[in-house]
C-alpha positions as MATLAB code, in Angstrom:
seq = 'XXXXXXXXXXXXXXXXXXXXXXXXXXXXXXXXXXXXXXXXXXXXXXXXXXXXXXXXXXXXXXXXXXXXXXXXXXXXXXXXXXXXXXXXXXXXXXXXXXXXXXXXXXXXXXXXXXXXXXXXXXXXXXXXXXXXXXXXXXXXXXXXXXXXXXXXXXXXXXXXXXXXXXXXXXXXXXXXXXXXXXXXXXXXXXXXXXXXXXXXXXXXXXXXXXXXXXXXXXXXXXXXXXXXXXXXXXXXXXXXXXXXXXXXXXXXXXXXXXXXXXXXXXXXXXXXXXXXXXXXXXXXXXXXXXXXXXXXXXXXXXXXXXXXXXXXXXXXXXXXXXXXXXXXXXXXXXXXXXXXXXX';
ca = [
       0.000    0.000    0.000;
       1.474    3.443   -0.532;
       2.471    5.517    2.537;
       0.256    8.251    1.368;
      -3.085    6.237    0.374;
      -4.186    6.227    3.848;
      -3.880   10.117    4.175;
      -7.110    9.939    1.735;
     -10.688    9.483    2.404;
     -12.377    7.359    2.854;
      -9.588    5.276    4.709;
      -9.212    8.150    6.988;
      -9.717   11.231    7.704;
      -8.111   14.424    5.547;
      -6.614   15.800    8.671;
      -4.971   12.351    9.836;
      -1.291   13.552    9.988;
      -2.004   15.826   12.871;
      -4.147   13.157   14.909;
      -1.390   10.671   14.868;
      -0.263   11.210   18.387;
      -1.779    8.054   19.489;
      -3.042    5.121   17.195;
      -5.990    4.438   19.121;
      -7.739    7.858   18.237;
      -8.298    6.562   14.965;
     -11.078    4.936   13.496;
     -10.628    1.469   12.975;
     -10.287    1.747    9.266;
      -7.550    3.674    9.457;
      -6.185    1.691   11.935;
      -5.465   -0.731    9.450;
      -4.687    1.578    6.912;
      -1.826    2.945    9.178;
      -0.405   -0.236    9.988;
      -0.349   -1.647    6.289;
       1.696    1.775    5.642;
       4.011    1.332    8.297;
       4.820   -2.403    7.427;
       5.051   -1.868    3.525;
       7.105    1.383    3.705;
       9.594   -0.338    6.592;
       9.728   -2.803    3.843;
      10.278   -0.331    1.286;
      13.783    0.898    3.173;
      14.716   -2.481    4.231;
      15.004   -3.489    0.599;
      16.663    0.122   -0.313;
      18.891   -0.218    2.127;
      20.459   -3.535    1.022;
      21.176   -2.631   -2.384;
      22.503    0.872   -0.589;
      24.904   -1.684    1.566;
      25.709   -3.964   -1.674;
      26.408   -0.739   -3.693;
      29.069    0.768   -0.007;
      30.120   -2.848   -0.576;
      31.480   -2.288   -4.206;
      32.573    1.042   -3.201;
      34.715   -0.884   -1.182;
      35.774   -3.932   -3.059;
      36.705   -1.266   -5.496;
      39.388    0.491   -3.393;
      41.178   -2.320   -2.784;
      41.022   -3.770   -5.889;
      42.493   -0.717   -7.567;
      44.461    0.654   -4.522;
      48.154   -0.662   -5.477;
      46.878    1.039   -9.085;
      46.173    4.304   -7.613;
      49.285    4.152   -5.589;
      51.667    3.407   -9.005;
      49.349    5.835  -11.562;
      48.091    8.767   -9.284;
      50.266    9.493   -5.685;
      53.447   10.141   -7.589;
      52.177   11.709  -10.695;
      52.361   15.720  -11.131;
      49.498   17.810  -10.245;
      46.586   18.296  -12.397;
      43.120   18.453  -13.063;
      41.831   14.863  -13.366;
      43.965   14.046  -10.019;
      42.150   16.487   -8.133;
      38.849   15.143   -9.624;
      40.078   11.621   -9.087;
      41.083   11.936   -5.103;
      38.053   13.942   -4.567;
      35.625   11.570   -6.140;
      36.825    8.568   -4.841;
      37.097    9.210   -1.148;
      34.296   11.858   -0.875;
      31.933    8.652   -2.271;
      32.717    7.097    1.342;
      31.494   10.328    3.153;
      28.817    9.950    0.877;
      27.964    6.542    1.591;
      27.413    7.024    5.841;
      25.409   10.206    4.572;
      23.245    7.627    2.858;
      23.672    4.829    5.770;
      21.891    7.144    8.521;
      18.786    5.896    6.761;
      18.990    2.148    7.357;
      16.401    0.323    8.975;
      17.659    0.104   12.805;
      19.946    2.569   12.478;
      21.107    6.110   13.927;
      17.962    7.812   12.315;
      15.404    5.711   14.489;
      13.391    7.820   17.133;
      13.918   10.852   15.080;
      11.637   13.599   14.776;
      10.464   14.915   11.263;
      12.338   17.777   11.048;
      15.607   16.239   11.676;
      14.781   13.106   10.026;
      14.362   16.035    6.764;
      17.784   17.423    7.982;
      19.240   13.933    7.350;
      17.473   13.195    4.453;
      18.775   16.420    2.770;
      22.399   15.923    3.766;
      22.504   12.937    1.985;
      20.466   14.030   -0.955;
      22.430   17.653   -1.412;
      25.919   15.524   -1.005;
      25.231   12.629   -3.320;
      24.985   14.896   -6.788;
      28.385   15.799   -5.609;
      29.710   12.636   -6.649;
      27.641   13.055   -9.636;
      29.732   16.108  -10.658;
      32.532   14.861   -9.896;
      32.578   11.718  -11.753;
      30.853   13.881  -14.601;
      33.551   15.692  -14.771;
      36.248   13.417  -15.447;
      33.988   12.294  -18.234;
      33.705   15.752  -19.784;
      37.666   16.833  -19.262;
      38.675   13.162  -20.815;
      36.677   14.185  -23.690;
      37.914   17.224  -23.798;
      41.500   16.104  -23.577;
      40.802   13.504  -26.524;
      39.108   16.085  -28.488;
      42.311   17.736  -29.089;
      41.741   20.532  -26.910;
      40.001   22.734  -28.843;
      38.448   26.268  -27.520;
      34.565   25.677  -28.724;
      34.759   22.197  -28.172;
      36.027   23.173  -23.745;
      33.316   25.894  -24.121;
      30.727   24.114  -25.455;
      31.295   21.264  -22.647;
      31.414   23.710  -19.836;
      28.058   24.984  -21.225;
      26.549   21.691  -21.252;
      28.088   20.181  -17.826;
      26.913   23.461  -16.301;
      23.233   23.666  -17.769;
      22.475   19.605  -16.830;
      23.703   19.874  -13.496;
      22.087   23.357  -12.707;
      18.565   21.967  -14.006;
      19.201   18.547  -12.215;
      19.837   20.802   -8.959;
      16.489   22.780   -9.536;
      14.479   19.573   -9.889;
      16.139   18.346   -7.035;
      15.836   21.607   -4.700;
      12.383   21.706   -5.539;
      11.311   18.332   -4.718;
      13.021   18.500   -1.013;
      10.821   21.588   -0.666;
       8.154   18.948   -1.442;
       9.210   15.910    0.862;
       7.502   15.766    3.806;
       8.163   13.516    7.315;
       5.098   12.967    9.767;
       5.131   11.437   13.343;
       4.711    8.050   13.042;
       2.375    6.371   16.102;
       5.277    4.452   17.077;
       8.412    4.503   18.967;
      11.776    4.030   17.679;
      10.457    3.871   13.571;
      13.123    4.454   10.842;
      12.631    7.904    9.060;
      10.482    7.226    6.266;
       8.983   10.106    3.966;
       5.491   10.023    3.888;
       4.824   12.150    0.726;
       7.130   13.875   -2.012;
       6.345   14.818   -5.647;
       8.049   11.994   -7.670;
       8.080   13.669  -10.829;
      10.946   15.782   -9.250;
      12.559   12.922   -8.401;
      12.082   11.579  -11.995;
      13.164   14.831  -13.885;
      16.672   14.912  -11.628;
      17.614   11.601  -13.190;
      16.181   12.219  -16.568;
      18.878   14.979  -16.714;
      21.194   12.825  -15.486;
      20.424    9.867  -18.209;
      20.556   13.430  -20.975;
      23.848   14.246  -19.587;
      25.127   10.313  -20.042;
      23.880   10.246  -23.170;
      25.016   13.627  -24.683;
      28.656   12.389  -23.819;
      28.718    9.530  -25.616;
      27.293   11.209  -28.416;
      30.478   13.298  -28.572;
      32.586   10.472  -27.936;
      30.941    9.630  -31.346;
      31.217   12.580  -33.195;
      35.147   12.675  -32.027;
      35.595    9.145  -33.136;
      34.480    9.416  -36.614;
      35.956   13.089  -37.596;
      39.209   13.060  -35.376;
      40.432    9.271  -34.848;
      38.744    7.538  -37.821;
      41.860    4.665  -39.231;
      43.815    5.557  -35.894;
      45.137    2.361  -34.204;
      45.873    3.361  -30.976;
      45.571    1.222  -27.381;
      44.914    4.712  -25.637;
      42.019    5.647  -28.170;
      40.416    1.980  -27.957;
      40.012    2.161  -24.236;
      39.166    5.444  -23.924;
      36.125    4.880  -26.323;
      35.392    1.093  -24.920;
      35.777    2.237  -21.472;
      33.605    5.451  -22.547;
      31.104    2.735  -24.206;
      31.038    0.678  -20.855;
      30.445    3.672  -18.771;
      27.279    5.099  -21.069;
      25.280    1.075  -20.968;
      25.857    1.102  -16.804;
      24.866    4.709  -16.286;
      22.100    4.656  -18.826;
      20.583    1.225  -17.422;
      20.860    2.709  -13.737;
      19.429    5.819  -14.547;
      16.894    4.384  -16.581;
      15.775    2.241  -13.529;
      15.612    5.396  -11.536;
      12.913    7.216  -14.246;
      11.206    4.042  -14.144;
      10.452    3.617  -10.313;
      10.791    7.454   -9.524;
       7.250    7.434  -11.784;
       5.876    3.568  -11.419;
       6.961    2.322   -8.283;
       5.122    2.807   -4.752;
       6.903    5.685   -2.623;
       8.799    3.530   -0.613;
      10.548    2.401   -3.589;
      11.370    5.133   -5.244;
      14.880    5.277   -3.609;
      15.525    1.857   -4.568;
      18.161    2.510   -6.969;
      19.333    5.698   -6.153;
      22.329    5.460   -4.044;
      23.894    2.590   -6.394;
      23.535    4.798   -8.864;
      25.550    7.637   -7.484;
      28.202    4.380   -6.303;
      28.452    3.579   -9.971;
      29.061    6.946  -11.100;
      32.235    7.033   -8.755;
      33.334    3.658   -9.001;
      33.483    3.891  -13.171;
      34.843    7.277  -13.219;
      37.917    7.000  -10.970;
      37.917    3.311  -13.056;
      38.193    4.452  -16.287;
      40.822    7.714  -15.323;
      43.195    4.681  -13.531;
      42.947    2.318  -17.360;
      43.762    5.174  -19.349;
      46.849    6.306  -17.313;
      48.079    2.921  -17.085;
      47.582    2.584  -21.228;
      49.050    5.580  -21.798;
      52.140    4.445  -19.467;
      52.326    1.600  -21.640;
      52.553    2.880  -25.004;
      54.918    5.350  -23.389;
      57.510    2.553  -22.890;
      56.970    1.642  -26.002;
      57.322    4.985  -27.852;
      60.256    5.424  -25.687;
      61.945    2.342  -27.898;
      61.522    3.783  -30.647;
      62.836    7.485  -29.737;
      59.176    9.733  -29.386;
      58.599   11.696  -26.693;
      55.257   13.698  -27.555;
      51.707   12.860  -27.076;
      50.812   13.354  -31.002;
      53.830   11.124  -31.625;
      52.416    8.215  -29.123;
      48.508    8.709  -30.167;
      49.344    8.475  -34.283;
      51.485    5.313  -33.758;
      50.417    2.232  -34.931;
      53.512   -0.256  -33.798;
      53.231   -1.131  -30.501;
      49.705   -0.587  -29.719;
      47.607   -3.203  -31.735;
      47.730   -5.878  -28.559;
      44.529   -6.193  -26.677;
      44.509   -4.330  -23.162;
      42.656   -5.365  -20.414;
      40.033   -3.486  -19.022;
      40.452   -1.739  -15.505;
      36.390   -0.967  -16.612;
      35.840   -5.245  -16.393;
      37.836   -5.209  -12.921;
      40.655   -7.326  -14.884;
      44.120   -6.500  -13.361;
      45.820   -5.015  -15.537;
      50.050   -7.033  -15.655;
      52.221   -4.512  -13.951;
      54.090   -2.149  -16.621;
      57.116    0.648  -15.807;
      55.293    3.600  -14.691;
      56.510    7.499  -15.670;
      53.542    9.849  -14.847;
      50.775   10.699  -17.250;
      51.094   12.894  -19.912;
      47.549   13.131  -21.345;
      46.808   16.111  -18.277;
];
């Protein structure tokens, strides 16, 4: 039953939110309705909250899989953009995540009022598009790099990473002004919204899925005007890796649309936080391959006397062997490493 069904006549009364204070003031009708709310929206977050723990629990598996990599590709390499983006990202995703955990079933949030179970709620909404921008980003400067640098191709991407991500934060300011926590007839209950407008909700990830999908669509366009008949390892996993990254974000974000307009209210948070976990764990993923690729074919260049990054990206000897993917959590055999020269 949805949380917000039994706020209607003629299961109960119009003004039932303020006679909550004790359960037994109600009529017996919505009685019921009140306990089948309670019991499917506690199921609701029990459910969201395991694929929120599986989803910390790749966040996790992820680090150590790919610490010794960040330790060879990124602590020793020089300054630069995509570093910054790539420390930030991938250890502000674990402040992220207990953001997200004071919501679990059981948890810290249980006895909480509806103000600060709101207060809670918002932290972890207004921190998780963080990630978001910050995985987004690493997206838009690779492409950027790839592009070839060019002014209207960095303006027009600052226009566009700016316009989604403002948008996506008006949707999403709005529909917190929307949420709404009651006080539940019960002691010690897990904060649970009891009404929103979802087609906020939906709108925030629709931009989200445009912003996914607008990227790859430049990946495109660059393939097929700038790298068309190039056979180069650094080019084929920056566009498989890209390829990977569009089919996981669009499926996830997808999902999201789908139950933030479908799905009962307790679900519509099913998805949400693995979502934001993905965008992190594929990001930092992808920035790790292609600086361990590029080290590679910088050995190899290195044999043959070229130094520049136009000299390694137009040469064909060397880099026609099949890479593994840090994308397909393969490790990747260790190779000489001497920085990153694609920043």
């Amino acid at each position: 039953m949805d949380l917000e069904l039994w706020s209607r006549p003629p299961t109960a009364p119009r003004n039932i939110a303020a006679s909550m204070d004790s359960l037994a003031s109600l009529p017996p009708a919505a009685q019921v309705a009140v306990m089948e709310a309670v019991v499917d929206g506690y199921t609701a977050i029990l459910y969201t909250s395991y694929i929120a723990t599986g989803g910390f629990a790749l966040v996790v598996a992820d680090y150590i899989h790919t610490f010794p990599d960040e330790v060879r590709l990124m602590w020793f390499a020089p300054l630069s953009v995509p570093k910054v983006l790539f420390f930030a990202v991938r250890y502000y995703v674990l402040v992220n995540n207990i953001f997200a955990a004071l919501f679990v079933p059981g948890g810290v949030t249980t006895g909480f009022s509806p103000s600060e179970c709101k207060s809670a709620f918002v932290r972890s909404a207004v921190s998780s598009p963080l990630v978001v921008v910050g995985a987004e980003a690493i997206l838009f400067y690779r492409v950027y790099g790839f592009s070839g640098r060019g002014r209207w191709m960095l303006i027009y991407l600052v226009s566009q990473f700016i316009a989604i991500h403002v948008t996506s934060f008006i949707f999403l300011s709005r529909y917190l002004r929307s949420l709404a926590f009651i006080q539940w007839p019960f002691s010690r209950m897990s904060c649970m919204p009891f009404k929103a407008d979802a087609t906020l909700l939906g709108a925030v990830f629709a931009a989200l899925l445009s912003s996914v999908i607008v990227a790859m669509l430049i990946m495109v366009f660059i393939a097929y005007r700038k790298h068309r008949g190039f056979n180069s390892a650094l080019l084929q996993a920056f566009y498989r890796d890209g390829v990977f990254y569009f089919i996981c974000l669009s499926a996830l974000a997808s999902a999201n649309i789908g139950v933030s307009f479908a799905a009962s209210s307790g679900y519509k948070y099913l998805f949400t936080q693995l979502e934001i976990d993905a965008h992190a764990i594929l990001a930092t993923r992808m920035l790790l391959h292609l600086r361990d690729v590029a080290n590679r074919e910088t050995v190899a260049v290195m044999s043959l006397g070229l130094s520049s990054s136009d000299d390694r990206i137009l040469m064909r000897p060397y880099t026609t062997q099949t890479v593994s993917s840090q994308m397909r959590f393969e490790k990747a055999p260790a190779y000489p490493s001497r920085g990153y020269e694609y920043d």
